[in-house]
C-alpha beads as a LAMMPS data file, in Angstrom:
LAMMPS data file: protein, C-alpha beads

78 atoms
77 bonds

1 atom types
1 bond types

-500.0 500.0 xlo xhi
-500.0 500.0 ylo yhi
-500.0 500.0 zlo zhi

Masses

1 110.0

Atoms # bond

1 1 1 0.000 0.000 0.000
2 1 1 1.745 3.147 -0.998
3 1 1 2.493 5.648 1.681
4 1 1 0.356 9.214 1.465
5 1 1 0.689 12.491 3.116
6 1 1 -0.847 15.541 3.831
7 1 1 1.201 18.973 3.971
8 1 1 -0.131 22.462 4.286
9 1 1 1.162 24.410 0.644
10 1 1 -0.423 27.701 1.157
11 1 1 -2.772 30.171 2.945
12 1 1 -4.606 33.003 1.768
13 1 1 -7.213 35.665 2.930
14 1 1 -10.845 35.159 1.553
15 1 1 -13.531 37.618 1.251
16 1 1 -17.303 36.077 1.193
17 1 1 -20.156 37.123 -0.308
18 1 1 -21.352 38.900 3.410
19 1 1 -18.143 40.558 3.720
20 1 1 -16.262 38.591 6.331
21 1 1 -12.821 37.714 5.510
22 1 1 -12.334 34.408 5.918
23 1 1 -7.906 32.578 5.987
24 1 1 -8.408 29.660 3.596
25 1 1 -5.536 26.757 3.958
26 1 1 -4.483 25.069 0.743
27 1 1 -3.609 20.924 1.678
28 1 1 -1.873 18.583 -0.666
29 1 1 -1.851 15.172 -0.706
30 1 1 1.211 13.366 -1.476
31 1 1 2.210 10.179 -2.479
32 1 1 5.413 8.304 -2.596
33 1 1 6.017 6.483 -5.468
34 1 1 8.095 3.534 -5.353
35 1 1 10.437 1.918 -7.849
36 1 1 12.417 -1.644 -7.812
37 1 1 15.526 0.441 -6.348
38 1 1 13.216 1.584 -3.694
39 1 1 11.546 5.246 -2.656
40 1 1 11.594 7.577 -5.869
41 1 1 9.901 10.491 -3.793
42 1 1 6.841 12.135 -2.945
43 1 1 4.634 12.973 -5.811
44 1 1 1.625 15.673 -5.440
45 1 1 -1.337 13.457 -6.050
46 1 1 -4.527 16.434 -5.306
47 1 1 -5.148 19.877 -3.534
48 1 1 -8.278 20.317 -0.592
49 1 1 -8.676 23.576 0.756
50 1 1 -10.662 24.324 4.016
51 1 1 -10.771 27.472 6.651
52 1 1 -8.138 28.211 9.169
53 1 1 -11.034 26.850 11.500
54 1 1 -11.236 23.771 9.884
55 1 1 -14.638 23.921 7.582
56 1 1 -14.112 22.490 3.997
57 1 1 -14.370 24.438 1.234
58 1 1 -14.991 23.272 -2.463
59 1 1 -13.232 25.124 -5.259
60 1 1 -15.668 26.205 -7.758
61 1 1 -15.551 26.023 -11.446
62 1 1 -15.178 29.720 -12.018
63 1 1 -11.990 29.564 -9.626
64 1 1 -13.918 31.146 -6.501
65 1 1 -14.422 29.242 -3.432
66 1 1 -17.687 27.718 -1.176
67 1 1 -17.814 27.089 2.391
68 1 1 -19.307 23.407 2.394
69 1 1 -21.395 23.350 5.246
70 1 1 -22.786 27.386 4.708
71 1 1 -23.036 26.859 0.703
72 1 1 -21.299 30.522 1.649
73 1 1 -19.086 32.248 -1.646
74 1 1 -15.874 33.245 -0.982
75 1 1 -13.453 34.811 -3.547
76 1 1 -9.711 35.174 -2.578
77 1 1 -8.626 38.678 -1.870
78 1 1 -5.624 40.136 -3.957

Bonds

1 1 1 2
2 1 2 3
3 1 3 4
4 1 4 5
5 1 5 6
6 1 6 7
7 1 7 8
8 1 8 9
9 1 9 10
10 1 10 11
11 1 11 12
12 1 12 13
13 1 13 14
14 1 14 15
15 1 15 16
16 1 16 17
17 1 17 18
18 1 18 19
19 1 19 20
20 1 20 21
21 1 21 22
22 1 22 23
23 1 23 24
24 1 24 25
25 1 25 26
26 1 26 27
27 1 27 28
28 1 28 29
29 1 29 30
30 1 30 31
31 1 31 32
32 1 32 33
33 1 33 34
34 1 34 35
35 1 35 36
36 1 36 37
37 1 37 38
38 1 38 39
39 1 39 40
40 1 40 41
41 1 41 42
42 1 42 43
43 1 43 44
44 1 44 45
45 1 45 46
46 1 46 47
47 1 47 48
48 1 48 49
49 1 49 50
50 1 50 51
51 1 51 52
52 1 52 53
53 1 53 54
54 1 54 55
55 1 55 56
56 1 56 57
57 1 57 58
58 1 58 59
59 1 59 60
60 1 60 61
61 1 61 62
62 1 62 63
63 1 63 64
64 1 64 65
65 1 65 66
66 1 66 67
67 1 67 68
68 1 68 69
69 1 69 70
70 1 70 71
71 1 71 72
72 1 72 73
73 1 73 74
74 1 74 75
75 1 75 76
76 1 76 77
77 1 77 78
């Protein structure tokens, strides 16, 4: 079973559509590939995002942002 992990690649401020600003976390999923000479490194496999609070939040298709749980906009700020 091949080994995963989850890191914390970036952070940035989030305004939503009631005007609260909202710190987003970007968290990648890695996983380490393998060959016959053994560990070839850790590999980005997929990106999740969720609040600094710990909500998830979907990426849309337009690039914006949505709180899960709140179906709440958010678009990020600069």
């Amino acid at each position: 079973m091949p080994l995963r992990q989850d890191m914390e690649t970036g952070r940035f401020k989030a305004r939503a559509e009631d005007g609260t600003v909202h710190s987003v976390v970007e968290v990648t999923s890695f996983i380490q590939m393998v060959t016959f000479r053994g560990p070839a490194g850790w590999v980005p496999e997929g990106k999740s995002y969720r609040l600094d609070e710990g909500e998830t939040v979907e990426e849309t298709a337009d690039g914006c942002f949505r709180i899960a749980a709140t179906g709440l906009a958010l678009r990020r700020i600069g």
